[in-house]
OpenMM code with the backbone's topology and positions (N, CA, C; nanometers):
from openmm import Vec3, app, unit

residues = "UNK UNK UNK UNK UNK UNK UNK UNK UNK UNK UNK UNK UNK UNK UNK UNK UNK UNK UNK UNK UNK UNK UNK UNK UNK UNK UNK UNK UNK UNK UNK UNK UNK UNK UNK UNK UNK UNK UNK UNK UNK UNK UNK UNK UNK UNK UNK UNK UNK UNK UNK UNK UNK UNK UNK UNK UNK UNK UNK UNK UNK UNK UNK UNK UNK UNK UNK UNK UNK UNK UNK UNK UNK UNK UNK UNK UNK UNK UNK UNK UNK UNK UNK UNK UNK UNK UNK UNK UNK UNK UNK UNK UNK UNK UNK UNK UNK UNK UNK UNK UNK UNK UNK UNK UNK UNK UNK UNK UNK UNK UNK UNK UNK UNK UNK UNK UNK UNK UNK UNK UNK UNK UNK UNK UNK UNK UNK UNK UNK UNK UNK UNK UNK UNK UNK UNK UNK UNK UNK UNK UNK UNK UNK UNK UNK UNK UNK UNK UNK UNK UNK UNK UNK UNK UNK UNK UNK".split()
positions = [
    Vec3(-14.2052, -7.6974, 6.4382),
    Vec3(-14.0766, -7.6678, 6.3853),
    Vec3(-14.0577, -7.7325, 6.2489),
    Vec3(-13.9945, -7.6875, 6.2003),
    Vec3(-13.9344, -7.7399, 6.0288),
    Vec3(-13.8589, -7.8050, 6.0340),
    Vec3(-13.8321, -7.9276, 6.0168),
    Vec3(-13.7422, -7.9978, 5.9432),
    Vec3(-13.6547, -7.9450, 5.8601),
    Vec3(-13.4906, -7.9570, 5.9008),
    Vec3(-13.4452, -7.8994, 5.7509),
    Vec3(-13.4340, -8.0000, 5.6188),
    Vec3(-13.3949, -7.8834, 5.5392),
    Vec3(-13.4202, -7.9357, 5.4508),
    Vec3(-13.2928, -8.0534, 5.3921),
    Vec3(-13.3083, -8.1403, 5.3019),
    Vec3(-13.2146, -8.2213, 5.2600),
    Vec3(-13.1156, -8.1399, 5.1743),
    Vec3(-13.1422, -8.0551, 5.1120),
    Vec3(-13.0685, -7.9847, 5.0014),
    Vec3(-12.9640, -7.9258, 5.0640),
    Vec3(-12.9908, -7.8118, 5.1807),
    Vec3(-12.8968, -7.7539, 5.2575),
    Vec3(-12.7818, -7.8490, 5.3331),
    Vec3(-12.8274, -7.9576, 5.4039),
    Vec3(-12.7476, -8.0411, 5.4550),
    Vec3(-12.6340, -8.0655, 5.3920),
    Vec3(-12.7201, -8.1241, 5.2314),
    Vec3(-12.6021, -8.1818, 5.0858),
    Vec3(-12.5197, -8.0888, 5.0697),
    Vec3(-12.5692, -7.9415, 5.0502),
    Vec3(-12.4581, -7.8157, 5.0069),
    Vec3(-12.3838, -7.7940, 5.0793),
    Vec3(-12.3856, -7.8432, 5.2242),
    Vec3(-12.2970, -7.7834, 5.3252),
    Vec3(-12.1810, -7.8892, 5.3185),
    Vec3(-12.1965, -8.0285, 5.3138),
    Vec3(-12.1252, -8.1559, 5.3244),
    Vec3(-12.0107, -8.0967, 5.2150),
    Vec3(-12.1103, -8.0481, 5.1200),
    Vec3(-12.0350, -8.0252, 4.9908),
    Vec3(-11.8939, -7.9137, 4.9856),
    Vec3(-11.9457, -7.8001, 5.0579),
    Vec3(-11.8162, -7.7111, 5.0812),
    Vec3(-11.7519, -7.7077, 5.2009),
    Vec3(-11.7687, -7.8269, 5.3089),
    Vec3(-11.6131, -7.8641, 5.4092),
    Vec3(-11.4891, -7.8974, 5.3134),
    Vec3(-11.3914, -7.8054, 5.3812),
    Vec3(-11.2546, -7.7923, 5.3106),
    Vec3(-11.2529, -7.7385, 5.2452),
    Vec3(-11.3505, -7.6383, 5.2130),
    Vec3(-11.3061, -7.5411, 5.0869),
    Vec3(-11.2329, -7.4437, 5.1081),
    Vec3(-11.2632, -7.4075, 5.2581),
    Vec3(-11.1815, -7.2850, 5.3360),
    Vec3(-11.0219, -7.3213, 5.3078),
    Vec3(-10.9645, -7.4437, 5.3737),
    Vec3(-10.8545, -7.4782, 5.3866),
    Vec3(-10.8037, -7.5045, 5.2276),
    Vec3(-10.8670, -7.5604, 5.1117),
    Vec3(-10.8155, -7.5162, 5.0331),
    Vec3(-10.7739, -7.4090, 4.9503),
    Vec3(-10.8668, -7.3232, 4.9503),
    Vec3(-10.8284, -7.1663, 4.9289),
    Vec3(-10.7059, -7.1088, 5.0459),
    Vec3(-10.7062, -7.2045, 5.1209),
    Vec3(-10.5688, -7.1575, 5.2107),
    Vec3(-10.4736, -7.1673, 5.1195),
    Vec3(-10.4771, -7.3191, 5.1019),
    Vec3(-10.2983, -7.3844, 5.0100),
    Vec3(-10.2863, -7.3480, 4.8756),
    Vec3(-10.3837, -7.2625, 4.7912),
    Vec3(-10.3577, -7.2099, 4.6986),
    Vec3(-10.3216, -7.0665, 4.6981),
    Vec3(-10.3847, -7.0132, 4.8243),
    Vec3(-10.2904, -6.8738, 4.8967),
    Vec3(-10.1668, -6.8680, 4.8959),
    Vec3(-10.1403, -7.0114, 4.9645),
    Vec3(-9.9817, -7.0116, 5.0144),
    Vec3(-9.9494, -7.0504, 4.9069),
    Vec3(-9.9586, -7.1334, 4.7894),
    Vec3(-9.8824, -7.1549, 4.6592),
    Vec3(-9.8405, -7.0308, 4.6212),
    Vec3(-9.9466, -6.9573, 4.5768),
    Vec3(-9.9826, -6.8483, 4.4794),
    Vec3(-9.8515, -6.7545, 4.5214),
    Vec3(-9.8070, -6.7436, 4.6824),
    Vec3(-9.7494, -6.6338, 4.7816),
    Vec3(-9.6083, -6.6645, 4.7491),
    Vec3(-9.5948, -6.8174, 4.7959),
    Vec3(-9.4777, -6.8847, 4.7470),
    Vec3(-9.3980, -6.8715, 4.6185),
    Vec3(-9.5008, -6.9056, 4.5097),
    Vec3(-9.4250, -6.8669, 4.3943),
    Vec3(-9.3919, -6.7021, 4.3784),
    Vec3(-9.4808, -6.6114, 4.4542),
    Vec3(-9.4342, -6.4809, 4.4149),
    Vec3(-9.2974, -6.4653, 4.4865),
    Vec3(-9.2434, -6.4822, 4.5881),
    Vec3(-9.1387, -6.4697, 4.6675),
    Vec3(-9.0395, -6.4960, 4.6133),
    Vec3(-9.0563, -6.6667, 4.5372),
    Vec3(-8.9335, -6.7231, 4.4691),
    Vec3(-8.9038, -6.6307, 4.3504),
    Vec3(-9.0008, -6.5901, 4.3020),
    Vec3(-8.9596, -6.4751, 4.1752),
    Vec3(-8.9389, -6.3710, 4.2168),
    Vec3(-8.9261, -6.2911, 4.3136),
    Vec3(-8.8346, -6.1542, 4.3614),
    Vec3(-8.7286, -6.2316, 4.4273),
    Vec3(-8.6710, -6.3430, 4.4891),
    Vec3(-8.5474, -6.3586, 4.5167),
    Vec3(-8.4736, -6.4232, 4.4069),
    Vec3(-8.5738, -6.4355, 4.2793),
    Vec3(-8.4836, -6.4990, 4.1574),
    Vec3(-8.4434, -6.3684, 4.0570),
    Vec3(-8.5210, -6.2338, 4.0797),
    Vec3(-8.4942, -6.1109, 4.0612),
    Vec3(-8.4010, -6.0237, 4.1361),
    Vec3(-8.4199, -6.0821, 4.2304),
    Vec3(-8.2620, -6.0046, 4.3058),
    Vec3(-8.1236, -6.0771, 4.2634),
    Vec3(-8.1488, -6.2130, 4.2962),
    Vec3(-8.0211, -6.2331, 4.2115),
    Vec3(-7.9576, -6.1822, 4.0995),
    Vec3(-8.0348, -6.2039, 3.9748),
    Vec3(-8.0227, -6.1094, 3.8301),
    Vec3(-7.9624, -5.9727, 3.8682),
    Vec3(-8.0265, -5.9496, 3.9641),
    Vec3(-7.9872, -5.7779, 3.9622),
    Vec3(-7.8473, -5.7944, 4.0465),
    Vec3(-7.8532, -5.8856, 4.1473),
    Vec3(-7.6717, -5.8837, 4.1642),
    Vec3(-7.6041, -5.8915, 4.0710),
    Vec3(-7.6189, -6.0161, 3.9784),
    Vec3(-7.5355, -6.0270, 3.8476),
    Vec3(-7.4763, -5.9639, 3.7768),
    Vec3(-7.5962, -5.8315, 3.7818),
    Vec3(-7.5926, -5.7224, 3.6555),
    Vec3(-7.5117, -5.6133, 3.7465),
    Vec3(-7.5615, -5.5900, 3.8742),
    Vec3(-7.4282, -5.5258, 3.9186),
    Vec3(-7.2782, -5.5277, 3.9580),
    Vec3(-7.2511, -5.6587, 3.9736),
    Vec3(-7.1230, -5.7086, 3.9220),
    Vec3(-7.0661, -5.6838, 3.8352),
    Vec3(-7.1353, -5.7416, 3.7008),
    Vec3(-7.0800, -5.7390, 3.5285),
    Vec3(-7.0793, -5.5791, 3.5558),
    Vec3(-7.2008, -5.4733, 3.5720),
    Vec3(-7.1092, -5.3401, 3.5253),
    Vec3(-7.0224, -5.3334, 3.6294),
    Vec3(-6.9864, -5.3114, 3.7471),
    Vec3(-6.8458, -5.3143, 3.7832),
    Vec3(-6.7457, -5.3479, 3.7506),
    Vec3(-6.7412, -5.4502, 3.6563),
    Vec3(-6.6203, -5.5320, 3.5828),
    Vec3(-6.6166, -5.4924, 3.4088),
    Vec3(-6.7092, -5.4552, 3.4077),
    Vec3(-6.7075, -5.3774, 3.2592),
    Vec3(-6.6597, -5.2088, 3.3054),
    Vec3(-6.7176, -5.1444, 3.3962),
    Vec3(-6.6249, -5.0707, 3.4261),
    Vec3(-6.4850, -5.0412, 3.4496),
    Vec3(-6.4267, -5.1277, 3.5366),
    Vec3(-6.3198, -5.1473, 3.5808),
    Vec3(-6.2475, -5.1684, 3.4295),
    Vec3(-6.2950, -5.2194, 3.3348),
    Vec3(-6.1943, -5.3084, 3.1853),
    Vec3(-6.2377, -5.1551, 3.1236),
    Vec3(-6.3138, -5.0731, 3.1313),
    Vec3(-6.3404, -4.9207, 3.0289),
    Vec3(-6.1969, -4.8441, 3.0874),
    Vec3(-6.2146, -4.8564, 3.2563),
    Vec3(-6.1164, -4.7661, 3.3320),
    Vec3(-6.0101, -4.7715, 3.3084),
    Vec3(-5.9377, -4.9184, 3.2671),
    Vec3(-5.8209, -4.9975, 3.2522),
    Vec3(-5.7432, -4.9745, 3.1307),
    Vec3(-5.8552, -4.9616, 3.0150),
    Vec3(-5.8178, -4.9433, 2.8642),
    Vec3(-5.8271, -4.7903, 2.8377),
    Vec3(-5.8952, -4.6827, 2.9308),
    Vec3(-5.8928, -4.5703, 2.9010),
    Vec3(-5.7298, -4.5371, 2.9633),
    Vec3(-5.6905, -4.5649, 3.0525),
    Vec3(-5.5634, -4.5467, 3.1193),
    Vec3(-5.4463, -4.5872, 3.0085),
    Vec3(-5.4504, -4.7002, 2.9572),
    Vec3(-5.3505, -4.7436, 2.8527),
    Vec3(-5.3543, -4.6552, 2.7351),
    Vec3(-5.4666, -4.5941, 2.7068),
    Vec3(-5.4427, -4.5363, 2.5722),
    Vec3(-5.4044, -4.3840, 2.6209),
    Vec3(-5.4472, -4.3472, 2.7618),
    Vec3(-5.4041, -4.2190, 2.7621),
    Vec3(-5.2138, -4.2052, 2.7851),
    Vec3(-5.1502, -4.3594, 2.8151),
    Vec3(-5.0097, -4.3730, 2.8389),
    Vec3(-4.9500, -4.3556, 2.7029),
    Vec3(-5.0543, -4.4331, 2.5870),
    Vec3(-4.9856, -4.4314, 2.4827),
    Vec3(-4.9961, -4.2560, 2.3835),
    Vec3(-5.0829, -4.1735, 2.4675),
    Vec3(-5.0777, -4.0311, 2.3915),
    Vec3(-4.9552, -3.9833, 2.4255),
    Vec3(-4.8617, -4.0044, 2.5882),
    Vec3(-4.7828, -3.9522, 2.6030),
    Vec3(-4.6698, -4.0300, 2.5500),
    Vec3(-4.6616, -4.1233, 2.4854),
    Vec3(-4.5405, -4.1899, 2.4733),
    Vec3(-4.4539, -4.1445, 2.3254),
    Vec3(-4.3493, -4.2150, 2.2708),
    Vec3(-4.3000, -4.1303, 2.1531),
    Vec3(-4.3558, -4.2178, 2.1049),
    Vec3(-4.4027, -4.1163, 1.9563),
    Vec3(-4.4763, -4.2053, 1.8538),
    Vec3(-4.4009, -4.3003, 1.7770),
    Vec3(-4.2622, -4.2825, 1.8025),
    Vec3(-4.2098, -4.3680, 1.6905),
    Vec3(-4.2033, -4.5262, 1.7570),
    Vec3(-4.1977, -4.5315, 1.9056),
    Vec3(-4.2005, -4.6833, 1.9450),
    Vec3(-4.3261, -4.7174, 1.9829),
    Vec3(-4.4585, -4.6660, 1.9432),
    Vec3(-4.5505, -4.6526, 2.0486),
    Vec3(-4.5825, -4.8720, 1.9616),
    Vec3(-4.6095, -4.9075, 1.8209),
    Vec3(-4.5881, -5.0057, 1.8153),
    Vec3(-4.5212, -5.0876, 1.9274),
    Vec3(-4.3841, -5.0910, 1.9208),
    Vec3(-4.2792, -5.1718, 2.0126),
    Vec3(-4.3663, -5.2053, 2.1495),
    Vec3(-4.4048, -5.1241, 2.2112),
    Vec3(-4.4143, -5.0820, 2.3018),
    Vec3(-4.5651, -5.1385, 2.3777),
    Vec3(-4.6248, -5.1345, 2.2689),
    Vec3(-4.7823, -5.1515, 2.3387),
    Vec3(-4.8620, -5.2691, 2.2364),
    Vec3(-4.8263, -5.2866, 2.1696),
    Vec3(-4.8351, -5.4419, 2.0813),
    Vec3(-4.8895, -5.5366, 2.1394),
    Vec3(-4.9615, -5.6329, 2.1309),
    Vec3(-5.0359, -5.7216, 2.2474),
    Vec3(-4.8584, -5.8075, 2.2276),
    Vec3(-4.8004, -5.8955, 2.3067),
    Vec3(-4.6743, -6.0119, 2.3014),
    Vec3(-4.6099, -5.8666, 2.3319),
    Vec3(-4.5826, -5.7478, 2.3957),
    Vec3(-4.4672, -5.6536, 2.4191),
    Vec3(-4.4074, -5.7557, 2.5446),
    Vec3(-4.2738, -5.7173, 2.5226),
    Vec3(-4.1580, -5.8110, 2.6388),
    Vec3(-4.1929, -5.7606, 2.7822),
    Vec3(-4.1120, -5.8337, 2.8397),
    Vec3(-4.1004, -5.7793, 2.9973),
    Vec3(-4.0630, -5.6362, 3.0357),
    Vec3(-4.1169, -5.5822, 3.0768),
    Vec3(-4.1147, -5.4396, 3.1242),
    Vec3(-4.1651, -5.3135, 3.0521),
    Vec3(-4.2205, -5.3493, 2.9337),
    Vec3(-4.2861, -5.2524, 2.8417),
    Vec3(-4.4268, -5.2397, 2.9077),
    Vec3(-4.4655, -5.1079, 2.8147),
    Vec3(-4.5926, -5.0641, 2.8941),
    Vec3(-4.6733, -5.1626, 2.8799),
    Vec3(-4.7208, -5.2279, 2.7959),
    Vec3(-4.8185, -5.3320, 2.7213),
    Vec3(-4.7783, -5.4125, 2.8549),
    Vec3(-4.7239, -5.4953, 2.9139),
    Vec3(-4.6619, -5.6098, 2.9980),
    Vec3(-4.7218, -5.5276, 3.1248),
    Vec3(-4.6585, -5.3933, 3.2083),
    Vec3(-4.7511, -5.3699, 3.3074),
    Vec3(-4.9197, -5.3009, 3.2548),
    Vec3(-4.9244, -5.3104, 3.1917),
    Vec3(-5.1054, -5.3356, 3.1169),
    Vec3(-5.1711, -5.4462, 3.1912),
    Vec3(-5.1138, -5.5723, 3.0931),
    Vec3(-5.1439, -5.6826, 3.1259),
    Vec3(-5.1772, -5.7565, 3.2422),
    Vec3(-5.0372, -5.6739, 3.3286),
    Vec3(-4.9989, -5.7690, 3.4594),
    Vec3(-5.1337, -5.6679, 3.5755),
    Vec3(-5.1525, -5.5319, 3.5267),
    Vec3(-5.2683, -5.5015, 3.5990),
    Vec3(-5.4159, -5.5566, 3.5737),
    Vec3(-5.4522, -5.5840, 3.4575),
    Vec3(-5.5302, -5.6369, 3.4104),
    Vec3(-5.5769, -5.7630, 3.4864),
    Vec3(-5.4732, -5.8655, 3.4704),
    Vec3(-5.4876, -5.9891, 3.5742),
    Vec3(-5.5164, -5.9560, 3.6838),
    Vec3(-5.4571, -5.8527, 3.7394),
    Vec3(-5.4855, -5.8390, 3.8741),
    Vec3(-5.6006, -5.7985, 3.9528),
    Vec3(-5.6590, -5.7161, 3.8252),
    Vec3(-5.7728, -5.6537, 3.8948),
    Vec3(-5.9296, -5.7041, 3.8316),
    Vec3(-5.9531, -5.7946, 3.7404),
    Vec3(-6.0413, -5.8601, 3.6659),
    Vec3(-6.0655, -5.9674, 3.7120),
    Vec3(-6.1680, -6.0590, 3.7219),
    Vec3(-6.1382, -6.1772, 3.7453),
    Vec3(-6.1325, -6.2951, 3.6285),
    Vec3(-6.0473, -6.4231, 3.6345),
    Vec3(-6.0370, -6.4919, 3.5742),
    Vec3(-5.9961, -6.4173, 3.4207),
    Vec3(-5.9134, -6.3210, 3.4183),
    Vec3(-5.8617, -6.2518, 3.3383),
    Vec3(-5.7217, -6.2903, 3.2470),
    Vec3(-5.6704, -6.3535, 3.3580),
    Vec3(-5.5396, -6.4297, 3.3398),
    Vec3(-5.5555, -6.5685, 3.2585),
    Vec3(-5.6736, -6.6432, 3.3212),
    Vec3(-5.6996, -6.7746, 3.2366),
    Vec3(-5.7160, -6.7779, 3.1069),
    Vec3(-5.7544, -6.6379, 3.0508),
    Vec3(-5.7872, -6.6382, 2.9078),
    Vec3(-5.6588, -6.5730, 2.8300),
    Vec3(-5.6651, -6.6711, 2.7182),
    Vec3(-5.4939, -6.6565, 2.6696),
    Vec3(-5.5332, -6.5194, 2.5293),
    Vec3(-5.3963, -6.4855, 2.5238),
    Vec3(-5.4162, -6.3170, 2.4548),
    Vec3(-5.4640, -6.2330, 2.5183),
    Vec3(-5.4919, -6.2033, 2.6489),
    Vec3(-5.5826, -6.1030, 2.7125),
    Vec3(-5.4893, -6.0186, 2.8014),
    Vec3(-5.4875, -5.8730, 2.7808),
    Vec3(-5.5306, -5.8525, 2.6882),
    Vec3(-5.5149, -5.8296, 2.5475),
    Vec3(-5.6003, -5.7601, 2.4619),
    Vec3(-5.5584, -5.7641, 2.3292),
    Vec3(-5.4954, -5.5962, 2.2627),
    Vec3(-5.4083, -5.5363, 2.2406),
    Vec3(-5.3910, -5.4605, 2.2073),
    Vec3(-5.3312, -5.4600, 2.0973),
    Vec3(-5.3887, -5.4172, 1.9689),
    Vec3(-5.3349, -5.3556, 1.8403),
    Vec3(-5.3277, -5.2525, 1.7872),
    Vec3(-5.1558, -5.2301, 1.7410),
    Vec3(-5.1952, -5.0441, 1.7430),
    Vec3(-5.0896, -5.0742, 1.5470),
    Vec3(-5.1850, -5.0119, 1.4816),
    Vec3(-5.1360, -5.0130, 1.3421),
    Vec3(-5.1232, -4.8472, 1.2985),
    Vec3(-5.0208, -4.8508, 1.2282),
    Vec3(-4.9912, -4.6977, 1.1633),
    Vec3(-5.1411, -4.6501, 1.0605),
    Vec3(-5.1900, -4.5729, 1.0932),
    Vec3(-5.2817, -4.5190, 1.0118),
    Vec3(-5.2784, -4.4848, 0.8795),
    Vec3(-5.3709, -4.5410, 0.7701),
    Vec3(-5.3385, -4.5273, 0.6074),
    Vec3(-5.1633, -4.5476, 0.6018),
    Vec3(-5.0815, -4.6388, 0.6709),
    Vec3(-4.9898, -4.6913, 0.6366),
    Vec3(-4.8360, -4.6028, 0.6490),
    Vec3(-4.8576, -4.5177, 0.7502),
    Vec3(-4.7961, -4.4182, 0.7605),
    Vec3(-4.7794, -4.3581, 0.9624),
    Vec3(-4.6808, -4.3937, 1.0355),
    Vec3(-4.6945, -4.3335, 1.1540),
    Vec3(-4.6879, -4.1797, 1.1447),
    Vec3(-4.7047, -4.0849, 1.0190),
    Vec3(-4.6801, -3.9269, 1.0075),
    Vec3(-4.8635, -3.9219, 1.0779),
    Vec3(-4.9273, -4.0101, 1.0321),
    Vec3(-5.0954, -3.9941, 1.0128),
    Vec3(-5.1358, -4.0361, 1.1534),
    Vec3(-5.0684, -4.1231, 1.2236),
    Vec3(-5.1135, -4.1277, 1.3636),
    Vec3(-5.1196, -4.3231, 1.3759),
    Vec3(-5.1754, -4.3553, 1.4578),
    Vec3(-5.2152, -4.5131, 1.4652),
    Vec3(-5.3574, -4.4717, 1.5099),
    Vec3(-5.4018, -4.6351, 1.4481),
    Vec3(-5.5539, -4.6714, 1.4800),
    Vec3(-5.4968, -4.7653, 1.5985),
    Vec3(-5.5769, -4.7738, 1.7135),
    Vec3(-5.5716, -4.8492, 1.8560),
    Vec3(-5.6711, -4.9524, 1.8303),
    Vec3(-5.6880, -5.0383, 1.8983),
    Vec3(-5.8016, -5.1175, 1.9389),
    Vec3(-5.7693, -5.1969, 2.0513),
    Vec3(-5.8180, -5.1852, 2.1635),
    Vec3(-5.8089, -5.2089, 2.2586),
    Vec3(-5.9373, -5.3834, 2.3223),
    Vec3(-5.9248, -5.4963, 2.3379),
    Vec3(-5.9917, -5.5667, 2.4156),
    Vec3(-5.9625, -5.6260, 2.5241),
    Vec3(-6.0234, -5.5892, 2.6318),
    Vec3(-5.9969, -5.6544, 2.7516),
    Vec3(-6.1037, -5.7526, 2.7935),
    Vec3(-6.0764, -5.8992, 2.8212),
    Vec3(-6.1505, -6.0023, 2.8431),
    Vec3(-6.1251, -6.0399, 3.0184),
    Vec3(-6.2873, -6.0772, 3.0504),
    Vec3(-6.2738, -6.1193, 3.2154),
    Vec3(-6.3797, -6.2796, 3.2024),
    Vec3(-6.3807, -6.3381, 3.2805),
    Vec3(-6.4560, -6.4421, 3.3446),
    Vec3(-6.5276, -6.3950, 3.5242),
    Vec3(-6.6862, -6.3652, 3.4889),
    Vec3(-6.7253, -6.3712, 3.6314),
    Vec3(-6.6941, -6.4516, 3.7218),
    Vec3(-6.6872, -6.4391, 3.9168),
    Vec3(-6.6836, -6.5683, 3.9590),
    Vec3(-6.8108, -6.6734, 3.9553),
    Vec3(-6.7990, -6.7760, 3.9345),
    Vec3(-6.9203, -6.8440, 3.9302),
    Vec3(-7.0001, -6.8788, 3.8440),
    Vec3(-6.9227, -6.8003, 3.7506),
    Vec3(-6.9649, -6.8654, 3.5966),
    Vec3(-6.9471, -7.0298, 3.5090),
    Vec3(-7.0405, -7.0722, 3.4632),
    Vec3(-6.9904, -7.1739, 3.4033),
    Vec3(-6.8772, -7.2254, 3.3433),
    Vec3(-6.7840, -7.3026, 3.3177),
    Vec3(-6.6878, -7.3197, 3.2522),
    Vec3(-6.6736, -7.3164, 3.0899),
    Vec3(-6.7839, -7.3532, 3.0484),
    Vec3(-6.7969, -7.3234, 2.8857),
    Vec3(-6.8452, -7.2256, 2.8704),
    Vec3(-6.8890, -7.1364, 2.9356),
    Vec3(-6.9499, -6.9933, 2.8996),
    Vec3(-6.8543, -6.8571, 2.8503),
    Vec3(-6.9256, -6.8047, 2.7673),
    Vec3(-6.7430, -6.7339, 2.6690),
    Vec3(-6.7599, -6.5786, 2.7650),
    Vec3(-6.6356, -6.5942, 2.7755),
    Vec3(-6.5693, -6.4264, 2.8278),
    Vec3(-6.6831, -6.3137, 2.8023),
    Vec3(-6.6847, -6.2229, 2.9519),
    Vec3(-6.7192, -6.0712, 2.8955),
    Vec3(-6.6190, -6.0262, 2.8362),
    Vec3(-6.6506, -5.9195, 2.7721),
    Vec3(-6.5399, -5.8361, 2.6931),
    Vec3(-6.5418, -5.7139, 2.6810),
    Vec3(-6.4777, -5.6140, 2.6972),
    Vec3(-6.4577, -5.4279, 2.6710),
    Vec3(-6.3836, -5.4827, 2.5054),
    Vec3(-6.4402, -5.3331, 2.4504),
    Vec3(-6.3451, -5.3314, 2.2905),
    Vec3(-6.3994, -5.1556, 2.3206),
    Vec3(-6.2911, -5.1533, 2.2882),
    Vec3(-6.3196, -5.0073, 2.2360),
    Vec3(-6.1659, -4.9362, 2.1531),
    Vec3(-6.1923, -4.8375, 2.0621),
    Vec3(-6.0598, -4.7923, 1.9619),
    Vec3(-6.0592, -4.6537, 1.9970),
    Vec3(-6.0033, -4.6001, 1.9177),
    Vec3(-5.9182, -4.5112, 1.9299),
    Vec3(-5.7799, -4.4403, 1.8286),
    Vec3(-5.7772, -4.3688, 1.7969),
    Vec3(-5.6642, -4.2710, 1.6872),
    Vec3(-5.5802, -4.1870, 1.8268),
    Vec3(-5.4870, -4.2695, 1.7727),
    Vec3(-5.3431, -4.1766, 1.8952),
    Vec3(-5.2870, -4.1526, 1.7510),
    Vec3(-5.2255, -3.9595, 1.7779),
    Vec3(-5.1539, -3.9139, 1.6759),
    Vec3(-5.1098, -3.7884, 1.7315),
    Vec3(-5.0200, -3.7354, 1.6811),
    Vec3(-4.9251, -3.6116, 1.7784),
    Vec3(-5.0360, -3.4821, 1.6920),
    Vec3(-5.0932, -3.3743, 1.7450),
    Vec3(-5.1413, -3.2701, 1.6779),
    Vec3(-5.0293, -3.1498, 1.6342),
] * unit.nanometer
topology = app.Topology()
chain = topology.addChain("A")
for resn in residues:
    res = topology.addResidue(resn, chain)
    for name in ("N", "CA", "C"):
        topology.addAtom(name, app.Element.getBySymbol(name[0]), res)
């Protein structure tokens, strides 16, 4: 019979535990992939939130400007001005705004509505500009407002 050899003995000594380490770099390797699709799902909650709430502020400001096509042009200023008084349209704007945005209310001027006579003249129509500002929940405290802006020409045809 043969003697084995010394070499084989050495090579074998040499790769105990190699199995089990190619285990724990399996399970690293597996691990980190997991944590990055549940750090990708989050994001993607995020992002479906914000457009819901950027929706909701498009839906909100398309509604106000379609109040101000029907209104008379001569008070539509008075009337829809960001600071309009209690009971003007601008005021239930606002008070829906808070209601349905979040952290909408905390931010002061919000929302913003400016409606100026066009080339200086209400015969020509008004330029609108409309911004509505929200705070996600769970957002940082120094982190600045989402925001809708969008304008608009209200004028009688």
């Amino acid at each position: 019979m043969l003697a084995p050899r010394p070499t084989t003995i050495s090579a074998r000594r040499r790769q105990r535990g190699s199995f089990l380490l190619e285990a724990l770099v399996a399970v690293l390797v597996i691990s980190l992939g997991i944590m990055g699709l549940v750090g990708l799902q989050a994001r993607a909650m995020q992002n479906v939130d914000d457009a819901q709430f950027r929706g909701e502020a498009a839906f909100l400001a398309s509604d106000v400007l379609g109040r101000m096509w029907s209104t008379d042009q001569a008070t539509l200023e008075a009337q829809f001005n960001t600071g309009g008084g209690v009971g003007t349209p601008y005021d239930e704007f606002k008070n829906v705004v808070h209601a349905r945005l979040p952290g909408a209310s905390a931010i002061a001027g919000n929302p913003d509505v400016v409606v100026t006579p066009r080339f200086g003249s209400i015969v020509n129509g008004y330029d609108v500009v409309i911004t509505v500002r929200w705070k996600p929940p769970g957002e940082a405290a120094g982190s600045p407002s989402h925001n809708f802006v969008t304008s608009a020409v209200v004028k009688l045809n």
